[in-house]
Residue frames as qw, qx, qy, qz and C-alpha x, y, z in Angstrom:
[[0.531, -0.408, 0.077, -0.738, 110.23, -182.61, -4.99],
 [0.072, 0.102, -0.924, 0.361, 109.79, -184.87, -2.00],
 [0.582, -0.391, -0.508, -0.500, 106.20, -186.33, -1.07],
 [0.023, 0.208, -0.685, 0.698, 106.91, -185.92, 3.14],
 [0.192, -0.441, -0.857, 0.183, 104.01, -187.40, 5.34],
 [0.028, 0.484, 0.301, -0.821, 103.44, -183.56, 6.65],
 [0.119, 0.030, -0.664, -0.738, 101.75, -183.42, 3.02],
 [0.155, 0.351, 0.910, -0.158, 98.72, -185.09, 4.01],
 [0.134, 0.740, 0.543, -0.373, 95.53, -183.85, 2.35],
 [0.095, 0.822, -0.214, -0.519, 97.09, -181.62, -0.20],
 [0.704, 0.681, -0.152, -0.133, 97.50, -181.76, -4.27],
 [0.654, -0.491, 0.506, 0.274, 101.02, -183.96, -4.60],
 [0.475, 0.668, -0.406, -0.405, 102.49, -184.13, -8.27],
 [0.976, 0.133, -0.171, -0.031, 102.55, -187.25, -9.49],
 [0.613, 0.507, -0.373, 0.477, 106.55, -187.10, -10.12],
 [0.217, -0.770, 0.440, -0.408, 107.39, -186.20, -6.20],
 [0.688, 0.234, -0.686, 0.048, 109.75, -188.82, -4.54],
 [0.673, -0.683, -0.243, -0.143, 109.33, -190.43, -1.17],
 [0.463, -0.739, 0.489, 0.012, 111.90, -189.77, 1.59],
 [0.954, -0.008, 0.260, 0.148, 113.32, -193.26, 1.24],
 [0.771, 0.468, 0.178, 0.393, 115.04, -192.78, -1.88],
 [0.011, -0.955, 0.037, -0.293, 116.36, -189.50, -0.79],
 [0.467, -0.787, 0.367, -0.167, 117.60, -190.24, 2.19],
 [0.797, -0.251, 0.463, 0.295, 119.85, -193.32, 0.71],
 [0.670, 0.558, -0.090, 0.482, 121.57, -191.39, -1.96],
 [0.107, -0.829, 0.389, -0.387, 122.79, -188.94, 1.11],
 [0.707, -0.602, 0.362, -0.081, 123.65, -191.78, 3.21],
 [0.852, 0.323, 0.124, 0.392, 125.51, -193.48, -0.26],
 [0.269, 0.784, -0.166, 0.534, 127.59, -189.57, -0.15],
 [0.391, -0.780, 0.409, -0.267, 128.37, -189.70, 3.35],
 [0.808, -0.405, 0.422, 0.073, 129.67, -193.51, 3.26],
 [0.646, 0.683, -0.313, 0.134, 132.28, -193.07, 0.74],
 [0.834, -0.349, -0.207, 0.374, 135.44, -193.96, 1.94],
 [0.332, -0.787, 0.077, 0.514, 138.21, -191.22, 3.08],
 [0.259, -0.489, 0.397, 0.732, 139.69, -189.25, 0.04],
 [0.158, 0.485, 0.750, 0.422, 136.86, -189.87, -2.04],
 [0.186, 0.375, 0.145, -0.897, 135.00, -186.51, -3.14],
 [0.184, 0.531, 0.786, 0.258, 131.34, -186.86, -4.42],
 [0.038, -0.209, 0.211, 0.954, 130.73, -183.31, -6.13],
 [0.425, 0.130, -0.137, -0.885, 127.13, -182.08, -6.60],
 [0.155, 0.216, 0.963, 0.034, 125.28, -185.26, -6.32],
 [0.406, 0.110, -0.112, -0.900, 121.51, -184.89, -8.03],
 [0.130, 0.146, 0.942, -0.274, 118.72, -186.28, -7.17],
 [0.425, 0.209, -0.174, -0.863, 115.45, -186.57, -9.38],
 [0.680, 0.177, 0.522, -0.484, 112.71, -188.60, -10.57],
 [0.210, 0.129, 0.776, 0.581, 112.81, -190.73, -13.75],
 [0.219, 0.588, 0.619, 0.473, 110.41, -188.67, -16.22],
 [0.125, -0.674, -0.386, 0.618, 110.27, -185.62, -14.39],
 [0.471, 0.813, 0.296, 0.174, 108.77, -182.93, -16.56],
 [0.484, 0.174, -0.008, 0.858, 111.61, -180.20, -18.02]]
């Protein structure tokens, strides 16, 4: 779960992750280098509940 700005004013779960962090694992998957294949990348919070 992401914690977006458009959020404002509304119940957030502790565990939701800002943009930031988001957006530099996708920009770490797009700057691999040519013949490199990053398969299913996942992207979560440390303790997030099961």
């Amino acid at each position: 779960m992401i914690d977006p700005p458009f959020w404002t004013g509304t119940s957030i779960p502790s565990f939701a992750l800002p943009p930031r962090p988001i957006a530099e694992a996708i920009y770490y998957a797009l700057d691999q280098p040519t013949g490199v294949d990053l398969n299913t990348p996942t992207v979560r919070p440390m303790g997030e509940p099961v």
